[in-house]
C-alpha positions in Angstrom: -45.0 76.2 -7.0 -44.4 73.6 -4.2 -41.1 73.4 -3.4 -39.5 69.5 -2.1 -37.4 69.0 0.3 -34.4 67.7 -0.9 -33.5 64.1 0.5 -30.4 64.7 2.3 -27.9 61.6 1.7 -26.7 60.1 4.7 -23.4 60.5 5.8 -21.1 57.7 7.3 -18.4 58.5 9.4 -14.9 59.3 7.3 -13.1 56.3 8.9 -15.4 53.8 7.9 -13.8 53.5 4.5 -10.0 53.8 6.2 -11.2 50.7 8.4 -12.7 48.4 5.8 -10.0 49.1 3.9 -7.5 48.0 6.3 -9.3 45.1 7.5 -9.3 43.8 3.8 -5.3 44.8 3.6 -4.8 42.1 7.2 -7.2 39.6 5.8 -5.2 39.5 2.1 -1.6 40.0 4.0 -3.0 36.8 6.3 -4.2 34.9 3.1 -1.5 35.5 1.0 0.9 34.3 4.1 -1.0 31.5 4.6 -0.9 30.1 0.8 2.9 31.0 1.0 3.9 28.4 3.9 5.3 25.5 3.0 3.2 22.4 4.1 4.9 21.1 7.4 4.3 17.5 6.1 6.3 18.2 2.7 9.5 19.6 4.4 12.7 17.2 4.4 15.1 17.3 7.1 17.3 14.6 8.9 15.3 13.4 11.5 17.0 11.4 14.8 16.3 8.4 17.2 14.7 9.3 20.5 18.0 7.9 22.1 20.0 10.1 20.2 17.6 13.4 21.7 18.2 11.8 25.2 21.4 11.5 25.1 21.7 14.8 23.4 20.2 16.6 26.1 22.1 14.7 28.9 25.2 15.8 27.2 23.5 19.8 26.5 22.4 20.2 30.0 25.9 19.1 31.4 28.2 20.9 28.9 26.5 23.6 27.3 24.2 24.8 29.3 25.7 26.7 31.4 26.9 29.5 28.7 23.6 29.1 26.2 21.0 28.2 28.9 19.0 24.9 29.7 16.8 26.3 26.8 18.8 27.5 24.6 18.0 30.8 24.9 21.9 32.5 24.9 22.6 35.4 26.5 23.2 38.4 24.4 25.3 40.9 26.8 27.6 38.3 27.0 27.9 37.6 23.3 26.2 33.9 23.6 24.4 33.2 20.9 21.0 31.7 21.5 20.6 27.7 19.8 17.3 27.6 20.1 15.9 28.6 16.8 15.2 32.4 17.8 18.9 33.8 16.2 21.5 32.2 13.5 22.1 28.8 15.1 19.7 27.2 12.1 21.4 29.0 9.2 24.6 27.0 9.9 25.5 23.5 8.8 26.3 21.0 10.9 29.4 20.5 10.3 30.2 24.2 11.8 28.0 23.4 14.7 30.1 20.3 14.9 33.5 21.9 14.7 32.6 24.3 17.3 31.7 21.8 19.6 34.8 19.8 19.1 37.8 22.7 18.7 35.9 25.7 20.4 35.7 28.9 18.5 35.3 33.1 19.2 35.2 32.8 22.6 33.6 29.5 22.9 35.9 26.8 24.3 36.1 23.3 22.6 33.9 21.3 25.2 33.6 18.5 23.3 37.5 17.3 21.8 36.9 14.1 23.1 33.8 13.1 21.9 32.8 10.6 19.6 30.8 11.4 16.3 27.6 9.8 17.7 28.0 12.2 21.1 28.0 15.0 18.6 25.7 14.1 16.3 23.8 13.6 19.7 23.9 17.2 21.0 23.1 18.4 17.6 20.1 16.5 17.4 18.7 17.7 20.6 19.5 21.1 20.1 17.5 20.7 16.7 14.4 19.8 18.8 13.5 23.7 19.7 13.7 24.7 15.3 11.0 24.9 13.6 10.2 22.1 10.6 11.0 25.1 8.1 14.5 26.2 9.9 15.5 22.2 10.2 14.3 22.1 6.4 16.1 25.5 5.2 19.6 24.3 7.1 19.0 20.9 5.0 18.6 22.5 2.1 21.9 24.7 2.5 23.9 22.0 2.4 24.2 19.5 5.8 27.1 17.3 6.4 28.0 16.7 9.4 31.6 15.1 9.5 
């Protein structure tokens, strides 16, 4: 009686599977996130005149930068909240942004009680400029009127 060998199965490292498995989990996650954005090109928001940006930022840089930064960036140890897109600024209407500019608020003085709508509107447009097309598009959405 001849005795065989037995073919001994190969054996693959035990985080091979782990690793597959979790590239397939990022590639679905990425996928699945992907097919989930809105298209940029379908979102509806107000959009503004280049004069209106200009102006905007003319009146930003000279009033409003100093407390929430030339970019818009706040400062959060001294409770200023950030414009640009990267906090709450987006989730409020204009009208609040509006208001705020005009009588002041929290701690923020009214830097704007003399302006006129269009200055306003002006600032808000150019502050607008660093949100996304899907923040502009959600704070439409909420409800937007300005005066």
């Amino acid at each position: 009686m001849s005795r065989k060998k037995a073919k001994k199965k190969p054996t693959r490292p035990k985080w091979v599977i782990p690793v597959i498995i979790g590239v397939i989990g990022i590639a679905a996650l990425a996928i699945n996130t992907r097919l989930n954005q809105p298209d940029p090109g379908s979102l509806t928001y107000p959009t503004y005149t280049q004069e209106q940006i200009i102006q905007g930022e003319i009146l930003y840089q000279a009033n409003c930068a100093t407390c929430h930064g030339s970019e818009g960036r706040g400062n959060g140890r001294a409770a200023i909240p950030a414009l640009n897109g990267s906090m709450h600024a987006w989730h409020h209407p204009d009208s609040q942004i509006a208001g705020m500019i005009r009588n002041g608020g929290f701690t923020m003085p009214a830097i704007g009680p003399d302006w006129s709508d269009e200055e306003i509107t002006a600032v808000i447009a150019y502050i607008k400029e660093w949100w996304t097309p899907q923040q502009r598009a959600s704070q439409a959405r909420a409800g937007n009127s300005l005066f």
